[in-house]
C-alpha atoms as one frame of an Amber mdcrd trajectory, in Angstrom:
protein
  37.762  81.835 206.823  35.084  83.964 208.111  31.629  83.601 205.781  30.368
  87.056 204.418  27.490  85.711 202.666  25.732  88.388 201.106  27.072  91.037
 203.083  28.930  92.638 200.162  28.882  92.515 196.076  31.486  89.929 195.175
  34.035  89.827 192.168  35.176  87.255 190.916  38.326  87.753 188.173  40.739
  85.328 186.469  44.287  86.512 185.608  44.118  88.746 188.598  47.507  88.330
 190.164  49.348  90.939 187.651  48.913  93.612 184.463  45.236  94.262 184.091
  43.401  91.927 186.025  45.080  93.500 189.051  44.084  96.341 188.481  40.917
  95.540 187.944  40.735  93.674 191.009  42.406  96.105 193.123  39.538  98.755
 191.769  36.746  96.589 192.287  38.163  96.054 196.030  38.350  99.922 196.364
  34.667 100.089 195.717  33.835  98.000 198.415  33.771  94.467 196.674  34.663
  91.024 198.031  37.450  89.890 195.473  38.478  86.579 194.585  41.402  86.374
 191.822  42.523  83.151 190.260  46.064  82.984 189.029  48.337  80.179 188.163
  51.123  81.533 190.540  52.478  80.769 194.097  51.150  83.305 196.367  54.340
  84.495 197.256  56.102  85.069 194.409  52.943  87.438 193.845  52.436  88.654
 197.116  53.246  92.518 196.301  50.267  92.647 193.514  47.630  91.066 196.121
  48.559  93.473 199.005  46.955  96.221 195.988  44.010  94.182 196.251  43.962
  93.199 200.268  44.941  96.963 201.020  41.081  98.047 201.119  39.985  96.078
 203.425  37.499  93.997 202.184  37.174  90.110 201.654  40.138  88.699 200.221
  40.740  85.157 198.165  43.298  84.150 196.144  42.942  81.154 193.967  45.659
  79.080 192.315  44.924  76.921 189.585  44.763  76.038 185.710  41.635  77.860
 184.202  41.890  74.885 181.286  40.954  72.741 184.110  37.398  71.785 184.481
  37.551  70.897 187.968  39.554  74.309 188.853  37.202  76.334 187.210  34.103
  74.608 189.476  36.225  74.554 192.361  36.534  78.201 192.011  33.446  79.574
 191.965  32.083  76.876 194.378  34.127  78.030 196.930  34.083  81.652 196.028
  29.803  80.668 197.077  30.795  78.988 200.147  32.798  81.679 201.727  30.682
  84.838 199.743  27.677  83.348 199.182  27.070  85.858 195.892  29.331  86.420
 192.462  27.527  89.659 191.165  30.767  90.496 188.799  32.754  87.975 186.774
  35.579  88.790 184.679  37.099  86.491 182.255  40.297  88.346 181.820  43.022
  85.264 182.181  44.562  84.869 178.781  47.944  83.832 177.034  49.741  84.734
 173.867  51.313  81.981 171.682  54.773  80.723 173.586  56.354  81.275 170.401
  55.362  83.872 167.500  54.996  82.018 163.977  54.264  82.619 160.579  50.466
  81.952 159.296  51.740  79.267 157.549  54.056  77.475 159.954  51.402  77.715
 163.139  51.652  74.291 165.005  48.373  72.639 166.000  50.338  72.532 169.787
  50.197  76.146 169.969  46.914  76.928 168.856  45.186  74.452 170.868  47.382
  76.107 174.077  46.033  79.610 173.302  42.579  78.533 172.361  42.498  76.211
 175.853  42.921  79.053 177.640  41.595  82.412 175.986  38.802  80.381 174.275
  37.462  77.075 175.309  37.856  78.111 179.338  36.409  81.354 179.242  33.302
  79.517 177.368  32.383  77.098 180.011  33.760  78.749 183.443  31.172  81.314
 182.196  28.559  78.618 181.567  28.789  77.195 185.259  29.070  81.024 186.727
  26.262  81.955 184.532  23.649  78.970 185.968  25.147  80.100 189.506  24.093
  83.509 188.943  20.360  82.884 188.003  20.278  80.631 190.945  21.316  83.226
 193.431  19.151  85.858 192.138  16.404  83.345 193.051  17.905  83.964 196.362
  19.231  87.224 196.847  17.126  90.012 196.732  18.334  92.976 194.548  21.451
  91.329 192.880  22.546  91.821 189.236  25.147  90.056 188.174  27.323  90.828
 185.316  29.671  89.326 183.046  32.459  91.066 181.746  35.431  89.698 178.929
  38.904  91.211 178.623  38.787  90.860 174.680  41.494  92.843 172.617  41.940
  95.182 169.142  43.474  91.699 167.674  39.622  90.259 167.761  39.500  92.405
 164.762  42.886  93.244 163.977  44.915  90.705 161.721  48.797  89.687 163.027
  49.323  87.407 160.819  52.521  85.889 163.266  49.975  85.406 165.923  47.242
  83.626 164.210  45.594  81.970 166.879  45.539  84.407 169.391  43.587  86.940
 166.960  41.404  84.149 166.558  40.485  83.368 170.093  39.851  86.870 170.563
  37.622  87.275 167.773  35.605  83.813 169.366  35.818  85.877 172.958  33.855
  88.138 171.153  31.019  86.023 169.635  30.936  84.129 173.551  30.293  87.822
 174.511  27.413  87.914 171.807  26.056  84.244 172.602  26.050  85.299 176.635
  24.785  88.658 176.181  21.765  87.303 174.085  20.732  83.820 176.330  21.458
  85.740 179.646  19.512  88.952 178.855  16.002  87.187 180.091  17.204  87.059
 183.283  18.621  90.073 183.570  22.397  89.395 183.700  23.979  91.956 180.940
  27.151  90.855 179.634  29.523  93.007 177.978  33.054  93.102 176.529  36.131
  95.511 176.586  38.617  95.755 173.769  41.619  96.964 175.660  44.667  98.526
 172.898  48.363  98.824 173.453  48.193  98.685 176.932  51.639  98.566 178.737
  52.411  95.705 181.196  55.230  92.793 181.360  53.864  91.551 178.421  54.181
  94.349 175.965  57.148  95.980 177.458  59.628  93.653 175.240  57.884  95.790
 172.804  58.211  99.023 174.042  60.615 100.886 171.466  58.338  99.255 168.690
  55.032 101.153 169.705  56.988 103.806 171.152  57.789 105.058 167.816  54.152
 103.765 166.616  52.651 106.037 168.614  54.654 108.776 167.973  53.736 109.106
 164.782  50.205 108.621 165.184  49.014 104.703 165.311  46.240 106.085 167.823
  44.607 109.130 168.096  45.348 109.140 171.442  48.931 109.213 171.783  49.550
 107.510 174.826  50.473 104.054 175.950  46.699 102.556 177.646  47.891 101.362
 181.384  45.533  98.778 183.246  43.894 101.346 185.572  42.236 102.476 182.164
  40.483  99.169 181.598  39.907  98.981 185.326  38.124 101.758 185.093  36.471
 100.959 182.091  35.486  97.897 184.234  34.117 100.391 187.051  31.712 101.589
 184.897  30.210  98.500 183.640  30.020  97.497 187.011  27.616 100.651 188.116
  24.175  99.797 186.715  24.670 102.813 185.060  24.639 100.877 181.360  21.624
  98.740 182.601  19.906  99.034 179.451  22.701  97.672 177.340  24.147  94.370
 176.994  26.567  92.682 174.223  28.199  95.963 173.946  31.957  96.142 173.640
  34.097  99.399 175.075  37.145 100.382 172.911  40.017 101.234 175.380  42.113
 101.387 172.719  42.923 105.245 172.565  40.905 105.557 169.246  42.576 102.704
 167.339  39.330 101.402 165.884  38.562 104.693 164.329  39.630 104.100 160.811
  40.877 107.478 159.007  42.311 108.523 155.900
């Protein structure tokens, strides 16, 4: 592979082969970024989803591995430095939903430790070793600004009580957003979170015909399904230096669900 060290702004986003992390890497790739997406599928079977990405014409890497994997999540971003010598946008957008959907009371220790291994303790420290990277490069690279963003969700707030654990990783996705955003800020990498809402993708489209109807008759303001390209975009703009004076902040793209109303 050809080195493009420095040459352009580099992205760097987990959970990238499909739904929303495509998306978002397939935007980030229209604005001229270098994009390298780490998914846990073979390249072919995923092939039509990175052709989004590898369609603009810029810097293209596609990494397979387990994110719960220490040495995967190193590997990654070493050799996302080798071959782009930069990460100036990392988002931790790889996640998982319990295998099976349980009752409060019946939740196995199994499935919680797979959803917090993955939406929890990974996005934690592969944004620990990206975050040291980053405040080494901008010793190094005049003019970057690196950002961190997190794929959070309305259930770091909102209670499902036959998904326990995966509310609760998202609601400790939002204090790592806090705990970044705060130790970063000296060096000038802002970190921020989105909340995306019922967005649709493979995942939620078992569910269709339930928030069909929920939306209908008024669940969010907005009353719309959310698609990826909206948190992609949402992504865009956190991504523009346009917000530079704000860090920690989370984005709703949730078509008003947060708003509580009487």
């Amino acid at each position: 592979m050809i080195s493009t060290k420095s040459a352009l702004k580099s992205a760097f986003i987990t959970g990238g082969s499909r739904g929303i992390g495509n998306a978002i890497a397939a935007q980030l790739a229209s604005e001229g970024y270098a994009v390298a997406v780490l998914g846990t599928s073979d390249e072919s079977i995923i092939m039509e989803n990175l052709n989004k990405i590898k369609k603009h014409g810029n810097p293209f890497m596609y990494l397979k591995g387990d994110i719960t994997s220490g040495a995967v999540r190193k590997g990654a971003v070493d050799k996302i430095m080798e071959h782009f010598g930069r990460i100036d946008v990392l988002v931790n957008n790889a996640g998982v939903a319990p295998k099976t959907r349980m009752d409060l009371l019946d939740t196995t220790e199994e499935s919680f430790d797979f959803v917090m291994d993955v939406n929890l303790k990974s996005v934690f420290f592969l944004t620990q070793y990206a975050a040291n990277v980053m405040i080494n490069e901008m010793r190094n690279i005049k003019d970057i600004k690196p950002k961190i963003i997190n794929v959070s969700s309305i259930s770091a707030y909102t209670s499902s009580v036959q998904r326990g654990e995966y509310c609760i990783s998202k609601a400790g996705l939002s204090m790592i957003t806090q705990l970044f955003a705060d130790r970063l800020a000296e060096y000038g990498i802002n970190v921020y979170e989105i909340r995306p809402g019922i967005i649709y993708t493979d995942m939620t489209s078992a569910v269709k015909d339930k928030y069909d109807d929920l939306i209908k008759n008024g669940l969010t303001p907005i009353r719309r399904w959310g698609c990826p390209q909206d948190v992609a975009d949402a992504v865009s703009v956190l991504c523009s230096d346009k917000l530079s004076f704000s860090t920690g902040e989370v984005i709703n793209v949730d078509g008003g669900f947060h708003i509580r109303r009487l």
